[in-house]
N, C-alpha and C positions, 0 to 999 in steps of 0.2 A: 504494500500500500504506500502510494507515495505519498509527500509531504505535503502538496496542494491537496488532496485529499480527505487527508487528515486536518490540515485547518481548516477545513468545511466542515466536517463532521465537528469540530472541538467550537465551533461556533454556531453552528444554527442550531444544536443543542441546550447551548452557554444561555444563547436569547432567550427563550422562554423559558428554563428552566431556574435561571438564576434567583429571579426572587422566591424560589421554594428552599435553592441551598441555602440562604438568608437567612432563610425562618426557621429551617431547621439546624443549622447550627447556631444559631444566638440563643435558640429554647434548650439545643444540647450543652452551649457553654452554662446557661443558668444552671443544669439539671447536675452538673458534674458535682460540688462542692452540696448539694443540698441536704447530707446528713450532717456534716459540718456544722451548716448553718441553721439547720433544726435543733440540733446540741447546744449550741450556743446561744441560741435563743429560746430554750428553754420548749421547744415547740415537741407535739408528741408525734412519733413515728406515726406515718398511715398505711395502715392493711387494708386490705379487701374483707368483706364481710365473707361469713363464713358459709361456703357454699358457691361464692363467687368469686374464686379464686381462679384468674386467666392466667394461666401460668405461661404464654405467648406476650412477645414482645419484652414492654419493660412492668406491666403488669405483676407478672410473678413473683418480681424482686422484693416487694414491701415484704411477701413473707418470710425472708433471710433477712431483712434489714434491722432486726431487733434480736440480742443475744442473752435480755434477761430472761429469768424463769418466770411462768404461765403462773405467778401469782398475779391477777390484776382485778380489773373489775371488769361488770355486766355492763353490755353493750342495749342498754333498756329496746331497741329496735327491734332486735332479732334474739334477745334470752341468751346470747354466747358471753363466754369467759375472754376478756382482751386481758393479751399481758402487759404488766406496770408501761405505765410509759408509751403505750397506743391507743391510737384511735382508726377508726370509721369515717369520721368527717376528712372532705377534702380541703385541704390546705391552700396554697399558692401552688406549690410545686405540682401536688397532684392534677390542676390542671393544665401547669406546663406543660409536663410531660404528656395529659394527652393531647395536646398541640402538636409537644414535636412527635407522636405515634402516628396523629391522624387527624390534626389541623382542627380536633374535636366534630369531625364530620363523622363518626362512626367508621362502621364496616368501609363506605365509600371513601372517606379518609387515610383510612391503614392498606389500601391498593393503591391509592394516586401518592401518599409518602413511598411508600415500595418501590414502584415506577420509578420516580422521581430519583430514588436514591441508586436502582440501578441503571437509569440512564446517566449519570451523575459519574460511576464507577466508568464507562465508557468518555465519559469528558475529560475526567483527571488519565487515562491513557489515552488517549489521545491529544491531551496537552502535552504530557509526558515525554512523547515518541515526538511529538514538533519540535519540542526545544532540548532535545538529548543532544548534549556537546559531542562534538565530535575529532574537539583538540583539548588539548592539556588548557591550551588559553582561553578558549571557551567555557571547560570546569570552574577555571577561577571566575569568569563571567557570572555563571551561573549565581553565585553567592554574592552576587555587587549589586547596591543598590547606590545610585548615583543620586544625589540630590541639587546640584548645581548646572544641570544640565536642562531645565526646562521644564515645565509640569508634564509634560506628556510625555517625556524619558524617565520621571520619577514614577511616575501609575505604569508604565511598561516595565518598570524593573520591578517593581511593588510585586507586580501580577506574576511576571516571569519568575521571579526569584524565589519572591515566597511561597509560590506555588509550587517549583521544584525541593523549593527546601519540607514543605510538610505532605505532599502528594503518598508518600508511604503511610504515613500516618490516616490520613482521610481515607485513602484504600483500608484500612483494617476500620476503620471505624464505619466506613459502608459496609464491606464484606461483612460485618459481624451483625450489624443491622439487618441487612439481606434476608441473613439465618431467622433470625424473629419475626421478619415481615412475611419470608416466605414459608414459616412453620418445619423448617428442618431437623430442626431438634426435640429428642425425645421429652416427652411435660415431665415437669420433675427431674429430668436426668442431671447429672455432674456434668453435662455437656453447656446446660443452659448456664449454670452457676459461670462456667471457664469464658466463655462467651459475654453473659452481658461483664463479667469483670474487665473483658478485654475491650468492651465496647464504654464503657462511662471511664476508664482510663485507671481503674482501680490495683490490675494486678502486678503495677511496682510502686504501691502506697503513695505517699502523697507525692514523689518527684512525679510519676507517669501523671498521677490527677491535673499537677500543675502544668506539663505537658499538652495532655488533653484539653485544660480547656484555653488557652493560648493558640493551641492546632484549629478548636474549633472558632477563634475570634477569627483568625488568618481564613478562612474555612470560609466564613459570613463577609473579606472583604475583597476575597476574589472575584466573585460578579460586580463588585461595585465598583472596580478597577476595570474590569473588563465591560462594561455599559461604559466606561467613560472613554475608553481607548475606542471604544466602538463610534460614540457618538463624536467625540475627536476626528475619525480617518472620514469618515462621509459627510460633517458639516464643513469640514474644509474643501469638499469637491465640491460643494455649490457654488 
């Protein structure tokens, strides 16, 4: 596949899809630190009520996300025992999260995120393979962002650069999304646990966390660099 090509495909994708990448990683930067900042604010873990336990997607996590023992109290709704320190009711986060799952569109939601995310996997290769160096001077390239060169060489290096720089990252964090969106993993299994930890940035503790959600800001300003590079090369043809 050649390289005119592939800039066609890495853009008429980029265009409508962008403001989805937008939303769903600004909802996943909020979503990464959120037991953190439940902790610290004193706020109580949220499960799912008992019996409606989706253990698809990021649903299933609230049920691992609290490690005291099942002394708690009654959930007056539904007669169930919650342990210390949980609730039922939804928080902030809990609607975040079903934003970035499914824009809170339901079932119709959690197919157009899916989509999205894997036509998304097909953009970040195919930016990927456009701008793969292919000298020593080039690689150093890749890692430069110039800032005295013009606005429209800083947003081209923005996009180019920090896009090669966290493009590995955003591939695991689609690929692992994928897995939830497209129901791959056995419910319950040790599969889902290794997965969504790889997917919120959790399994090398707080450096990956910190990682993650820095990857997912870079993540949210790729299209926004790219609508301006865009809107930049064809306002200047008029």
């Amino acid at each position: 596949m050649n390289k005119k090509l592939l800039t066609k495909i890495h853009l008429w994708l980029s265009l409508p899809l962008g403001i989805f990448v937008i939303i769903i990683c600004l909802s996943g930067a909020t979503l990464v630190f959120k037991h953190e900042i439940r902790s610290a604010l004193g706020m109580p873990t949220v499960v799912a009520p008992h019996g409606h336990q989706q253990r698809t997607g990021h649903d299933w996590a609230a049920s691992f996300s609290s490690k005291k023992p099942n002394h708690g109290i009654m959930n007056t709704a539904d007669k169930q025992i919650l342990p210390h320190g949980t609730t039922t009711q939804r928080d902030f986060f809990s609607y975040v999260t079903r934003f970035h799952t499914s824009l809170m569109l339901g079932t119709v939601g959690k197919r157009l995120i899916t989509l999205v995310t894997l036509l998304f996997v097909v953009v970040l290769v195919s930016g990927m393979l456009v701008c793969w160096p292919r000298s020593h001077a080039q690689w150093l390239r890749c890692f430069k962002v110039e800032c005295h060169r013009g606005k429209r060489r800083l947003f081209y290096d923005l996009h180019v650069s920090l896009g090669f720089i966290v493009v590995l990252w955003l591939l695991l964090l689609s690929v692992t999304g994928l897995a939830f969106g497209f129901h791959l993993l056995p419910k319950g299994s040790a599969a889902i646990q290794v997965f969504h930890a790889l997917h919120v940035g959790k399994w090398g503790g707080l450096f990956t966390k910190i990682i993650t959600f820095i990857v997912c800001l870079i993540g949210a300003s790729l299209p926004v660099t790219g609508y301006y590079l865009y809107w930049k090369k064809h306002s200047s043809h008029r």
